[in-house]
N, C-alpha and C positions, 0 to 999 in steps of 0.2 A: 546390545542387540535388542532388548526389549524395545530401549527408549524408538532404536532404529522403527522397530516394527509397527508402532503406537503411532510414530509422526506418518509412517506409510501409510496405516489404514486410515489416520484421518484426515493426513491430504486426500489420498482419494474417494473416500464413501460419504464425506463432509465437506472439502470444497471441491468437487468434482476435479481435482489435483496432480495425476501423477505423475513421478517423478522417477523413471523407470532406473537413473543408478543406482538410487536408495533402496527398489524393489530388490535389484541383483546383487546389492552388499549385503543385506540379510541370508540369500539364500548362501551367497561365500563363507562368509561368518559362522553359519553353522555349522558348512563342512570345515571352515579351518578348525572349531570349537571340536569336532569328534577326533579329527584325524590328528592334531598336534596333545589332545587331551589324550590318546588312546595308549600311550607309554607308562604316563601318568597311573591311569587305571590298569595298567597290570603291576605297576611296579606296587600299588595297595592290593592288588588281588579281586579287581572289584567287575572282574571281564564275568559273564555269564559262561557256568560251568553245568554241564551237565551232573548233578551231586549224586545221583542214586548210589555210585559208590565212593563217591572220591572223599566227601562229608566224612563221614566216620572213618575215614582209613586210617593206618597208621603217616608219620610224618617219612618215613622209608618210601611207602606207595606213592604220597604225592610227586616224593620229590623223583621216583621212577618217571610218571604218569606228565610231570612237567619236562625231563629233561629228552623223554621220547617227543612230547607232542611240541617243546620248543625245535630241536632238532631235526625231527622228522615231515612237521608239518607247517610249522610258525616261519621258521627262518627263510627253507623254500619258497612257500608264498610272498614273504617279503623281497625276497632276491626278485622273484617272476615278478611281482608288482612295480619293482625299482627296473626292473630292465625294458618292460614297457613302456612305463612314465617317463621315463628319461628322453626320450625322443621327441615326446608331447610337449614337454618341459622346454626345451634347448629350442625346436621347431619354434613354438610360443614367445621367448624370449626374442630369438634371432628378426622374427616380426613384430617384434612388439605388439603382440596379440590386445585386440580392442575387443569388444563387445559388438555384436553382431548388431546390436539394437540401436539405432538412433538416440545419443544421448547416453547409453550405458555404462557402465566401466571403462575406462580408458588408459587403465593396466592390467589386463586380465592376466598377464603373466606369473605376475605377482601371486596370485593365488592358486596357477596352477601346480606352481615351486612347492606348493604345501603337499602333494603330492610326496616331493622326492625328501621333505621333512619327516613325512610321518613316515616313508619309509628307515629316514635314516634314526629316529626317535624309537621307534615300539622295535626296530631289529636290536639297537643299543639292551633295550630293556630286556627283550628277550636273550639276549647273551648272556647280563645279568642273571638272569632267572635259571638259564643252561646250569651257568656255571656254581648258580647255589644251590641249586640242587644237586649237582656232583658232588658238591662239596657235605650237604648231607648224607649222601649213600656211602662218603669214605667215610663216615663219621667225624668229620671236622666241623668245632661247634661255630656259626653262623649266628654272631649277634641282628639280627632281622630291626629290633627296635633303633641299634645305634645307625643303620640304613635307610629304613626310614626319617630320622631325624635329619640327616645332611639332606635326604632328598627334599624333604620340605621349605 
């Protein structure tokens, strides 16, 4: 993505250059980089959390405070995200969706599928997450590091 963005800015601001599908696969690349990473970073914990109490709680509280906010708030959003996208998605593909730009992308499809990835990605994670956290409230011990390791 770097190398992408270097050859962009110095075809254009250096040989007066541009190359406008290389401009629009950077800006794809990033969202495919957040939206397929974003499973990823919860399944290490690394989402931004509001800490004023969550920091010091006990591991009882978290695993409360995740199985409410995966269930309550995470999943639904994801369901509502995946059953909008889905139309976007399938529409996109059925026309083989181009780039509106002269020269642009010439499978946008492709990348709007990342859409119904990351839904299907960070829901997965999150079920994960539900379900170990339940599994700490019944007291069932949860090796975390040996899950980690396979996830890597």
């Amino acid at each position: 993505m770097v190398v992408n963005v270097f050859c962009v800015v110095v075809l254009r601001y250096v040989f007066s250059y541009g190359v406008i599908w290389m401009q629009e696969t950077y800006v794809w690349m990033h969202g495919t980089v957040f939206m397929l990473g974003a499973g990823y970073t919860l399944l290490h914990d690394g989402h931004v959390r509001i800490d004023l109490f969550y920091r010091e709680a006990s591991a009882k509280y978290k695993a409360a405070v995740n199985l409410v906010g995966s269930l309550g708030l995470a999943l639904p959003l994801i369901w509502i995200t995946f059953e909008r996208s889905w139309p976007i998605v399938v529409r996109s593909w059925s026309n083989l969706e181009k780039s509106a730009e002269a020269g642009g992308l010439p499978a946008l499809y492709l990348f709007k599928s990342v859409m119904i990835g990351f839904c299907v990605v960070f829901g997965l994670q999150f079920i994960a997450l539900a379900l170990r956290s339940l599994l700490t409230l019944l007291n069932i011990e949860v090796d975390e590091a040996q899950d980690t390791e396979r996830a890597s």
